[in-house]
Structure formats: C-alpha cells, structure tokens
C-alpha positions as CSV (number, residue, x, y, z in Angstrom):
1,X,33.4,-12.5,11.1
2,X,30.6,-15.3,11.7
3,X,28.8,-15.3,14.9
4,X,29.2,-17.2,17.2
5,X,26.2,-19.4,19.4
6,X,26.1,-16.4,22.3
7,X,25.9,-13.4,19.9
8,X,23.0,-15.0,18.5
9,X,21.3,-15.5,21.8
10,X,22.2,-12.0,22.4
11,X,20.8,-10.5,19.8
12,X,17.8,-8.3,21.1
13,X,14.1,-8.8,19.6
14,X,12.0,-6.2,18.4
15,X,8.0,-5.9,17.7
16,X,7.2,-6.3,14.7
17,X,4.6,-3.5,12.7
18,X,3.0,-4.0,9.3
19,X,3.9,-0.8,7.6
20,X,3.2,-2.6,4.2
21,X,-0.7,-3.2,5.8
22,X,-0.2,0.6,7.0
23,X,0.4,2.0,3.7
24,X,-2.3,-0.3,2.0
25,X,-5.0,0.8,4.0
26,X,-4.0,4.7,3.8
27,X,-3.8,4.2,-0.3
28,X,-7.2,2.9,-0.2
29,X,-8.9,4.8,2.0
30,X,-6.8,7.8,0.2
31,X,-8.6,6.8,-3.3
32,X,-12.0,5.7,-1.7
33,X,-12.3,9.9,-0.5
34,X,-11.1,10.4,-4.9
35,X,-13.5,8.5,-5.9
36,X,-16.2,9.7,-3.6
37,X,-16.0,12.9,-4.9
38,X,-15.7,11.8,-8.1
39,X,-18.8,10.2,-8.1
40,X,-21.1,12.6,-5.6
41,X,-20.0,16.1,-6.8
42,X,-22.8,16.3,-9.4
43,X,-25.1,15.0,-7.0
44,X,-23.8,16.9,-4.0
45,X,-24.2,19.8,-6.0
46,X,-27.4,19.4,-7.1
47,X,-29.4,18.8,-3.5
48,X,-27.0,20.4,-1.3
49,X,-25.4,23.1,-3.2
50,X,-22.0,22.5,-2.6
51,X,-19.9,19.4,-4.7
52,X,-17.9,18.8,-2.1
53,X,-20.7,17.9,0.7
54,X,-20.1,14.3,0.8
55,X,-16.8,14.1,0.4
56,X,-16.3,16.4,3.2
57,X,-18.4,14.6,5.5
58,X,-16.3,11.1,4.4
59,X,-12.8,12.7,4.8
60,X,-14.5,13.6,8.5
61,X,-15.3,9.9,9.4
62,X,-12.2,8.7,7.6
63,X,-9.6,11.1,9.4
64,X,-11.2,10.3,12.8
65,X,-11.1,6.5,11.6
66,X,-7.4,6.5,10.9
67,X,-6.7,8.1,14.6
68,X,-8.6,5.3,15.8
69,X,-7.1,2.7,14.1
70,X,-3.4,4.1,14.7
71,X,-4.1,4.4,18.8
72,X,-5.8,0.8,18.8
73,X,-3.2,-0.6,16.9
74,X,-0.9,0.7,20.0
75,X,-3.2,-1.0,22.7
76,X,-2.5,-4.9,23.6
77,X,-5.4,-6.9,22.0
78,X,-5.5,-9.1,24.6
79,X,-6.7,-6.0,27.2
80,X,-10.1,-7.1,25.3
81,X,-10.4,-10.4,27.1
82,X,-8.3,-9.3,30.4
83,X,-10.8,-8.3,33.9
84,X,-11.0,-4.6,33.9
85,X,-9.9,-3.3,37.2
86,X,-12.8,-2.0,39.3
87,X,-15.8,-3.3,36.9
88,X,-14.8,-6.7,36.8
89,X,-15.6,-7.2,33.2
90,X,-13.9,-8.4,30.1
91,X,-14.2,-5.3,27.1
92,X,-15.3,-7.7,24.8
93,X,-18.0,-8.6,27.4
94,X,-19.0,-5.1,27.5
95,X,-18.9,-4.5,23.8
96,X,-21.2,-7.9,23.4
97,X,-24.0,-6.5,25.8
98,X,-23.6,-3.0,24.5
99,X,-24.1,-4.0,21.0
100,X,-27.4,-6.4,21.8
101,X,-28.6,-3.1,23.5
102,X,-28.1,-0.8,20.6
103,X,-29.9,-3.4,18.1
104,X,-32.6,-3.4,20.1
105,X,-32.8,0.4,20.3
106,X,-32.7,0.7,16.8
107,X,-35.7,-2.1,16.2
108,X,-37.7,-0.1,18.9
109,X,-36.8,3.4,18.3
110,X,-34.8,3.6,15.3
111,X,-36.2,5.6,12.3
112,X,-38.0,4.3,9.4
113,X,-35.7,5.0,6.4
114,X,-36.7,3.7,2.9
115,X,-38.9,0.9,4.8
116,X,-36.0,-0.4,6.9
117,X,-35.2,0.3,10.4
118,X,-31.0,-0.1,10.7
119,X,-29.8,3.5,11.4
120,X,-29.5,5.6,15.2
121,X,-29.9,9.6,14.6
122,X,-27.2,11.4,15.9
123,X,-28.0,15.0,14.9
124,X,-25.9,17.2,13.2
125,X,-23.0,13.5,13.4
126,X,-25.8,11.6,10.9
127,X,-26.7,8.2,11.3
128,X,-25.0,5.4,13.1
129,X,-25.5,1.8,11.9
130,X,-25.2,0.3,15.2
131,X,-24.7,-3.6,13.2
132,X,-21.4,-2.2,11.8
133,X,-20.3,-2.1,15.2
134,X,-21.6,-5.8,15.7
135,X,-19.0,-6.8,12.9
136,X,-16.4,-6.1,15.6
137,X,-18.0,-7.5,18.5
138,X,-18.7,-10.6,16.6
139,X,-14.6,-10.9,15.7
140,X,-13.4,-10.2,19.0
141,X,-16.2,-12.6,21.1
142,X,-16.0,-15.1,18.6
143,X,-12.2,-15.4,18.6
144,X,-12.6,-15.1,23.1
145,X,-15.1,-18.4,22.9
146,X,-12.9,-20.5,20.7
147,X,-10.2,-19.5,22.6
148,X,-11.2,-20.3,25.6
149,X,-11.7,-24.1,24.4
150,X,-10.4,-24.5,21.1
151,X,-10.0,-28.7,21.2
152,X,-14.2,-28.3,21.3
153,X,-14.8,-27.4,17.5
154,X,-13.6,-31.1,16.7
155,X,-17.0,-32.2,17.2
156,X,-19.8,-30.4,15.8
157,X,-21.8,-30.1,19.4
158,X,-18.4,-27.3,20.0
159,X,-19.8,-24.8,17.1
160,X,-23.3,-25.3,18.1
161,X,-21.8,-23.7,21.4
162,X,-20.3,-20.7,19.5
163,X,-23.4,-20.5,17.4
164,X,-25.3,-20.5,21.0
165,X,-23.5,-17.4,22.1
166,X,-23.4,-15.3,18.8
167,X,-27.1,-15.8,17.9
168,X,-28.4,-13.2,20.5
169,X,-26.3,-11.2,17.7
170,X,-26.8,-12.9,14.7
171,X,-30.7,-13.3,15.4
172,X,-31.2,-9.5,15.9
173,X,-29.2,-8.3,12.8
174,X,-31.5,-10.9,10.7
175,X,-34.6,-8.4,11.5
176,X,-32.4,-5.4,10.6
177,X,-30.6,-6.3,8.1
178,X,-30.3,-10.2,6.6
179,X,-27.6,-9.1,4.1
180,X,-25.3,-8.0,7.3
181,X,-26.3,-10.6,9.0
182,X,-24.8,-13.1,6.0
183,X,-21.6,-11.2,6.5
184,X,-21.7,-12.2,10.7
185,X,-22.6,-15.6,9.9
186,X,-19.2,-15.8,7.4
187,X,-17.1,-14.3,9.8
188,X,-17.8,-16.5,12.8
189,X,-18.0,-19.5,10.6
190,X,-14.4,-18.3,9.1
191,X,-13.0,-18.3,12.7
192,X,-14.6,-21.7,14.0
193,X,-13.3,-23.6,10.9
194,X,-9.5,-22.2,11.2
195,X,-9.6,-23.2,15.1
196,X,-11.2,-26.9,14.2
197,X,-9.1,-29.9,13.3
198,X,-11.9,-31.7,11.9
199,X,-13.2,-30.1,8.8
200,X,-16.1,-32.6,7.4
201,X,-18.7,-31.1,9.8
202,X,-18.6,-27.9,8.3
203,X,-20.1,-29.6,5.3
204,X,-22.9,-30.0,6.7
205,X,-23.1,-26.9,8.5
206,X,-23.0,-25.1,5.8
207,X,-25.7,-26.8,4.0
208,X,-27.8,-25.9,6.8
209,X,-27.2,-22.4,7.2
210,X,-27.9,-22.1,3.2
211,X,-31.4,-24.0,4.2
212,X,-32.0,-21.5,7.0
213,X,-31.1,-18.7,4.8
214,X,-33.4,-19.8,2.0
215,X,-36.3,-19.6,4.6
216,X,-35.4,-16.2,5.4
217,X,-35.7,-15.2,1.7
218,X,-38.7,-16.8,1.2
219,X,-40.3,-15.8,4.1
220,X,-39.8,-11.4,3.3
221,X,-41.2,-11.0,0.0
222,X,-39.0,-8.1,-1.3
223,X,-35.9,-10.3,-0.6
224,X,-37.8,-13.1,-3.3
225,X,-38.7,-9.9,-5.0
226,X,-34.9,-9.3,-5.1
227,X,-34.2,-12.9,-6.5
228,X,-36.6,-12.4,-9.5
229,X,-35.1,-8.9,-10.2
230,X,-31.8,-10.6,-10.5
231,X,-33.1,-13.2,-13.1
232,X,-35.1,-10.5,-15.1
233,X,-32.6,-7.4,-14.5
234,X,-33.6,-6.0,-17.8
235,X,-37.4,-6.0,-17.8
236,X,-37.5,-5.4,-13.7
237,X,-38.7,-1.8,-13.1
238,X,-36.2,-2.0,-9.7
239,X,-33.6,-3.7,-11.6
240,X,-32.9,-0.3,-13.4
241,X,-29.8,0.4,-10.9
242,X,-28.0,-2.6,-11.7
243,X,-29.0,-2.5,-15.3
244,X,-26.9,1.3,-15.2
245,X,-24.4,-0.1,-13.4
246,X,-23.4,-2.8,-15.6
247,X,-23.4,0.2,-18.9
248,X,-21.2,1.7,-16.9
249,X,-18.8,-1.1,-16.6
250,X,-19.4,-1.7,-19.8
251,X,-18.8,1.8,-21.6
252,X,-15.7,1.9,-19.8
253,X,-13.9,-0.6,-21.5
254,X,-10.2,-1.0,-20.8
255,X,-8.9,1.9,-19.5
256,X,-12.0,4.0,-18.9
257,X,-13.1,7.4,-19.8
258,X,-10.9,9.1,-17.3
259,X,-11.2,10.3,-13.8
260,X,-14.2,12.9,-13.6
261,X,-16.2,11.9,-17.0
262,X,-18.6,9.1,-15.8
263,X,-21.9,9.9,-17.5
264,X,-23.8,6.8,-15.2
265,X,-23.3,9.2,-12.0
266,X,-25.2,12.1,-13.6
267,X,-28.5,10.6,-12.3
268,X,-28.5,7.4,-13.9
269,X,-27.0,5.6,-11.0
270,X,-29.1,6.7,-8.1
271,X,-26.2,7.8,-5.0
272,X,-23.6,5.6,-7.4
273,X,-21.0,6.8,-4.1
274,X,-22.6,3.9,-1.9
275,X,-22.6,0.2,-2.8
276,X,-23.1,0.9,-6.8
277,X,-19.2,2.9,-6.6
278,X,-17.9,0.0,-8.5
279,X,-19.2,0.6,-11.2
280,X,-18.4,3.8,-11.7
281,X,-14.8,3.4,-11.2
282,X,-14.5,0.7,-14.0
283,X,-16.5,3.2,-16.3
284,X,-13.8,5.9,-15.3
285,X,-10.5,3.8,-15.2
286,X,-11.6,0.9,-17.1
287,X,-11.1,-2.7,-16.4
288,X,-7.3,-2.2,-15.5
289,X,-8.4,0.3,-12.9
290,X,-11.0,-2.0,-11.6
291,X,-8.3,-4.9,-11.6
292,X,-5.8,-3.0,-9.9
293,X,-8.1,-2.2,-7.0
294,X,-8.9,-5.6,-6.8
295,X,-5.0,-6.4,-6.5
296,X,-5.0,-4.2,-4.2
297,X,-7.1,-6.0,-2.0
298,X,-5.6,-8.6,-2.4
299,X,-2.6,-7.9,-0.9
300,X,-4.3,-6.5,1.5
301,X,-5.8,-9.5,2.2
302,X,-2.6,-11.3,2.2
303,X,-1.1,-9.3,4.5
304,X,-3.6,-10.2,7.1
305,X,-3.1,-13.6,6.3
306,X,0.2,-13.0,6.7
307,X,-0.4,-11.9,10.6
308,X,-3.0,-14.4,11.0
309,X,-0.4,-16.9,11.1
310,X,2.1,-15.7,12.8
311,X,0.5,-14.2,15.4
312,X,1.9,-15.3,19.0
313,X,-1.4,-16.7,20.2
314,X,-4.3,-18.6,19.1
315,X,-6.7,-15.4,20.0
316,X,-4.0,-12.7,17.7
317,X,-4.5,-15.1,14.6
318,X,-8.4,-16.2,14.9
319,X,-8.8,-12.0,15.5
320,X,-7.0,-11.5,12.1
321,X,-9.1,-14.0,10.7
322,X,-12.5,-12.8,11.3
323,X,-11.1,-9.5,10.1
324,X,-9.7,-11.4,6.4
325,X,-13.2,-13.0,6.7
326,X,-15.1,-9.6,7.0
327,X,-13.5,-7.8,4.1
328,X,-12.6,-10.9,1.6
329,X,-16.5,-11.7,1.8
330,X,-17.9,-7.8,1.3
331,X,-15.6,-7.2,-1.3
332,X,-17.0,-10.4,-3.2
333,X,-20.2,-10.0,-2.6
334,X,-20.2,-6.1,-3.4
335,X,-18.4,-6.9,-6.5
336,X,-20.7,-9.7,-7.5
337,X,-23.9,-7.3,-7.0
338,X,-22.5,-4.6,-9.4
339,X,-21.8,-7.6,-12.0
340,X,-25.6,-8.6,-11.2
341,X,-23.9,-11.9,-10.3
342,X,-25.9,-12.3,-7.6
343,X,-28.9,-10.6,-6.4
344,X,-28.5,-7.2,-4.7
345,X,-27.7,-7.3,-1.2
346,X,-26.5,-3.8,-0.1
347,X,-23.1,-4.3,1.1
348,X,-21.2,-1.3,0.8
349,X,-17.2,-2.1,-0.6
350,X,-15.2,-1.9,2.1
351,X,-12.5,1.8,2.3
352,X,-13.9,2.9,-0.6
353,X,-18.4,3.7,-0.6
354,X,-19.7,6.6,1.2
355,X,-20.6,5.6,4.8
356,X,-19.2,6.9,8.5
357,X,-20.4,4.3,10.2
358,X,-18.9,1.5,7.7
359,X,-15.3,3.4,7.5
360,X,-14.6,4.1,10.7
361,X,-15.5,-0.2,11.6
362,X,-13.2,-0.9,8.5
363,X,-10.3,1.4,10.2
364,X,-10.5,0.3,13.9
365,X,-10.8,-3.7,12.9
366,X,-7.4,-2.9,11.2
367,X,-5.9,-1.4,14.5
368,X,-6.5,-4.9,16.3
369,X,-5.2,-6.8,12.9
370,X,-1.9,-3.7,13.1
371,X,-2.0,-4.6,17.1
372,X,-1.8,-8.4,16.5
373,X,1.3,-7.7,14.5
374,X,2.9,-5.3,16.6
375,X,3.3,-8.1,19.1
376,X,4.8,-10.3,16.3
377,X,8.6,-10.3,18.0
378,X,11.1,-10.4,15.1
379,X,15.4,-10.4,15.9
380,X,17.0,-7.0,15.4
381,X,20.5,-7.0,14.2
C-alpha cells in the first residue's frame, strides 16, 4: 500500500552511527598490534627478553584507546564549545591552555632523548608526547574559531585571524618537533579552506608557508642534513635506514615473503615497528598487501568524508575535516619517507607504528568523527 503524505511525516528519525568507520578502525588497529609483533619480536627479545614486550605494551594503549574513542563517540561534540557549569569555560578552551602548558613543560623539563626534547616521563606508563595531544586541540579550536565567524575566511585578513590564535601552538611544536608541526599547519589550513568561499588566497598562502618552512630547514642544520641524505640516500652514512627500507620493499615483490619472515627487521632496520613499519609489511605481504592497506585507508578516509558533509552543523563537518586532514597527510607523508620520496620526517603511520601516545590520539579523534555521525538523524522505517 503506498504511503500516504502523514505517514511519511510520521515516520520517526533515528541517529545515525558509522559502524562501517567502526569496523575500519578496529581492523586496522587489529593488524597494526600483527604487525607490531611481527616486526619487534626479534628485537623485543633480544633487549628485553621477552618477544612479546612491545606488542604488549601497544595492545595496552590501544585497548584503553578504543574505550576512549567508544565513550567519546557517545558524548555530544558540541559539549566542547558549550560554558561548563561552575568553571565558566569552554573544554576546548581548557584543552588549548592545557596543551600550551604541557609544550612548555616539555621544552623546560622534558628529557633529552636522541638530541630532541618532545617526550614527558611518566614512569613505569613511558613517555607522553604531549604534541600528539596538540593534534586534537588544534582540530577542535580550529573548527570553534571558524565557526564562530565563518563569512571571515573570504578575505585573507580572516585566516591571518585563525593563524593568530593557533600560532601560540604551532610556534611551540616548531621547537619540538618541525615535522609535527607541518602536520598542525595542514590540518588548520585543511579546515580554513573548506569553511572559505574564496579559494585564490590560499594560493598565496601556501606559497608562503612553504617560504617560511624553507627557513626553518635552513636555519637547523640536521634538517638541511636531512635534505642532502635524501638526495645521496646510498652514499649517506645516516641514509642507511631508508636505504634497508627500500630492500625491503623491494625483496618483497608482489606478494611478500609471508607473515613472520622479514629478514630487514633482524637488525637491519633499526626499531623497523615505528615509522619504518612500512616497509616491512610490503617485504612480508608484498605490494598487494601494501596496496590493500592503502585501500584501506582510503575508505577510511572516505568515510570521514562521508560525515564531513553531512554533518548537521558547520562545527560537526570542519571537526571531521581536520581529522581527514590529520590522517590523509601522515599517511602520505609516512609513506613517501619509506619510498625515500621525500626526505625523512618521522611521522609515525597512523593505527598501525608502535607508539601510546600516537594511538590513543588516533582513537579518541575518531570518537568526535563517530560522535559527529551519531548526530547525523536518518528516517527509520
């Protein structure tokens, strides 16, 4: 029987939930623990006298990760620019301050570690990379200032405003860390160009930032150091980890040597489970292993996309589009480093290196991306 104009109307709406983002993330983060332990047992083994050392510290992060995500993905995402009720203050407020804080801790008091100063101790819990955190607040304050006036990005004086309030941020992460810092710059870029009408600007934005950055090479000689190991990979003493990385890929050919037999992790990548895990995973499944991964996030990709656009309010969909922006541009740049397509930069691949700090960001930036959909209202019935 066809319906008629009231049932329609009285059909009842439903939130919407992403299980197809759900189950992407689980699978990845599922085969990031595999191929952790594929790649650190020999390792593990050898300094720490059990093989299943770092994967049992990542399954740790991850699990407590995934409880995150699934409890923020629960929570409004607009309770991060709504007046809490006896402080007064906006979350993402808090979270701003509180990450400016904890960067300047860890340029005054952090540890030394292998000449760079990123990392907060935490005892027997490790280290905490405090500019992993910054990813977030970056998303959620940049999304809250173009919200707040969006019609202002028209003109290039309204991202010098958003570039105003983030560089406290931005600036800070530049000491730490200039390769996180690119990956801050993309994101609040990504969200200022999807909230402007007028697009030419960004032209010339762009061309400056690239200026800027070139300074910042320049001026830190192991990052020019970096640039000339990239041209001369092969007769660079410190281009001997990409060097191993790219036999790897290549000894794997099409579909690799099989789960477990990488020879490259024996040694010859040093800790091949961080940002060099690439390679070892096309050297074990081979370039259809490596491609379906890359699918993978693709889809993943997509399906943020997919939110992005339908979310129910400017601040949902420029939320889900720092978060596209934060993963599209580590997986490209991680993947072009293990190619030696670009110099190296140190940018772990997102779900699947070793890395507490870098998981558990990765897992609760997907609960706000699984919250913006969950207010996506669809009709049931």
């Amino acid at each position: 029987m066809a319906r008629t104009v009231g049932d329609v109307n009285k059909r009842k709406m439903h939130s919407y939930y992403d299980y197809s983002l759900l189950f992407l993330i689980l699978f990845l983060v599922c085969f990031g623990l595999v191929m952790i332990y594929s790649t650190s047992s020999y390792n593990a083994q050898r300094l720490n006298g059990s093989a299943t050392y770092y994967l049992e510290r990542q399954a740790l992060f991850a699990g407590a990760g995934i409880l995150i995500m699934i409890f923020v993905s629960k929570i409004d995402y607009r309770i991060y620019i709504k007046n809490l009720p006896i402080i007064k203050l906006k979350p993402v407020t808090i979270l701003y301050f509180m990450c400016i804080v904890l960067q300047l801790y860890v340029l005054l008091f952090g540890p030394v570690i292998n000449g760079a100063k990123r990392w907060i101790d935490m005892g027997p819990l490790g280290r905490f990379q405090p500019s992993e955190l910054t990813k977030i607040a970056v998303i959620i304050f940049t999304a809250y200032i173009v919200n707040l006036a969006p019609k202002k990005l028209d003109k290039f004086t309204g991202f010098l405003r958003v570039v105003l309030f983030i560089s406290p941020l931005l600036g800070l992460i530049v000491i730490e860390n200039f390769s996180t810092a690119l990956i801050v710059g993309v994101i609040m870029v990504a969200i200022s160009f999807v909230a402007s009408k007028k697009k030419f600007y960004f032209i010339f934005s762009g061309a400056l930032l690239i200026a800027i950055g070139s300074i910042f090479v320049f001026l830190e000689p192991y990052r020019f150091e970096r640039i000339r190991v990239w041209l001369n990979v092969e007769t660079e003493d410190k281009g001997y980890q990409i060097l191993q990385g790219l036999y790897a890929i290549a000894s794997g050919g099409i579909f690799g040597k099989g789960l477990g037999e990488s020879m490259q992790k024996l040694g010859f990548i040093p800790e091949s489970h961080n940002d060099m895990i690439f390679s070892v995973i096309c050297e074990e499944l081979g370039l259809f292993g490596a491609f379906a991964l890359i699918l993978l996030f693709i889809l993943l990709i997509w399906r943020i996309f997919i939110i992005a656009i339908n979310a129910t309010d400017l601040y949902g969909g420029l939320i889900a589009t720092g978060v596209l922006a934060h993963i599209a541009a580590q997986v490209l740049i991680n993947i072009a480093v293990v190619t030696n397509s670009i110099p190296s930069t140190g940018i772990p691949l997102p779900f699947i290196s070793y890395g507490g700090s870098s998981v558990m960001v990765i897992l609760f930036e997907m609960g706000i991306v699984l919250s913006v959909s969950n207010q996506i209202k669809g009709e049931k019935g």
